[in-house]
N, C-alpha and C positions, 0 to 999 in steps of 0.2 A: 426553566425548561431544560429537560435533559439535552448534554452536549455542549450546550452555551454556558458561558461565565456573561456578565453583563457588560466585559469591554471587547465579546466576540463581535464583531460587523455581520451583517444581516448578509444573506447572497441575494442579488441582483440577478445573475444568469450562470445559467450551466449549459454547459454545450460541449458535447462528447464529437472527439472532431481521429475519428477513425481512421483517414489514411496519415495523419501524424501519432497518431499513437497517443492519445496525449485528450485530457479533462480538463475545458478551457471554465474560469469560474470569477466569477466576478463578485466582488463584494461592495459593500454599502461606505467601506470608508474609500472609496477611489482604486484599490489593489485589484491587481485581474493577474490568476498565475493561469501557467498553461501545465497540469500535471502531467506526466509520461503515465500513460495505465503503467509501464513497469516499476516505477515508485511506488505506484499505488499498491502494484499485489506484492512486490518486497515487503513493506511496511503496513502492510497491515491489519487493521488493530484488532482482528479477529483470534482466537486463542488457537488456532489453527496456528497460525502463523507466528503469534508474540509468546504463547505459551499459556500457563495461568500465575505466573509469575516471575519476578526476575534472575534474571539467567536457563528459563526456560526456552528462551527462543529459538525458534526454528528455521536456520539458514535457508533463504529461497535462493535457484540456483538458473539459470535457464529460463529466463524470462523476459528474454529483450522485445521478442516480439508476440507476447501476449495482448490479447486487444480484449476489447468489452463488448462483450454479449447482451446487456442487457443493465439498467441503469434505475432503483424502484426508488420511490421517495419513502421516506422513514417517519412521520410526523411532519412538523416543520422543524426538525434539527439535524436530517440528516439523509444520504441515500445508500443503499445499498447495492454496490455493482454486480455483475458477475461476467468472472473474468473468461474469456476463450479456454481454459485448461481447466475448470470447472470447478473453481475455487467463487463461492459463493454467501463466506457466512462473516464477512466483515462489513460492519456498519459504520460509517465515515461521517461522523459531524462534522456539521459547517464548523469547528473548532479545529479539529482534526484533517479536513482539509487546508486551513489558516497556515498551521504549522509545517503541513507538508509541502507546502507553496511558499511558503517564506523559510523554512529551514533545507530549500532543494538541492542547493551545492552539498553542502553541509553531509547531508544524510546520505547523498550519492558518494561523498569520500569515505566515508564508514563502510558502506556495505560494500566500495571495491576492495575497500584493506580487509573485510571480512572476508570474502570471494577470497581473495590471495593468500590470505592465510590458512582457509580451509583447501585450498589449489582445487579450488571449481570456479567457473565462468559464468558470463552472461548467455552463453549460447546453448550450455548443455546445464541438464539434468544431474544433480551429484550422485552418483551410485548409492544404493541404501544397504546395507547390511542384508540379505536375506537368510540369515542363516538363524533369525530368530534373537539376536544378542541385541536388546537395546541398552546395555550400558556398555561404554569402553574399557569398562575393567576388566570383561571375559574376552 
């Protein structure tokens, strides 16, 4: 089944808990993370966001208090959220939630050293280029 490996744990419950912010998920080996939707739409695994390969990624920027609009099941392997800022085409295996729940310190110190080294925030939006230049070498 796509999204699963065979030592993925089955989910037991999803429960989207809106005035926290946060995709509470329980799985089949005992584990229950509580995700932040802003973990969620930082990370994720949409090409929107990751790119279509490495070191194509796309710093998300202003997103502390993005919430979920909407929450569709994918098969059995997986749901597709969409986010209040209308970011829509990331699909989230029970695998892929696994790892975002259990690597969540983790991934939260990378993307603040990112944020600081790019000097944009949790709160705002990075300013984009409009002058038409998408590489930094013009």
């Amino acid at each position: 089944m796509a999204g699963l490996t065979k030592t993925t744990p089955s989910v037991e419950s999803i429960t989207a808990h809106q005035a926290s912010r946060c995709l509470e998920i329980a799985f089949s080996d005992g584990k229950t993370f509580r995700i932040p939707f802003e973990l969620m739409r930082v990370y994720s695994p949409s090409a929107e966001v990751q790119g279509h390969g490495p070191g194509q990624e796309v710093l998300q920027s202003g997103k502390r208090l993005v919430g979920l609009v909407g929450l569709e099941p994918v098969g059995n392997y997986a749901v597709q959220p969409e986010f209040s800022d209308g970011h829509n085409s990331g699909i989230f295996s029970w695998e892929y939630l696994y790892f975002l729940g259990s690597k969540e310190v983790d991934l939260w110190k990378q993307y603040e050293t990112k944020l600081a080294l790019a000097g944009a925030n949790r709160d705002e939006e990075m300013k984009v280029d409009t002058k038409g230049h998408g590489c930094a070498s013009h």
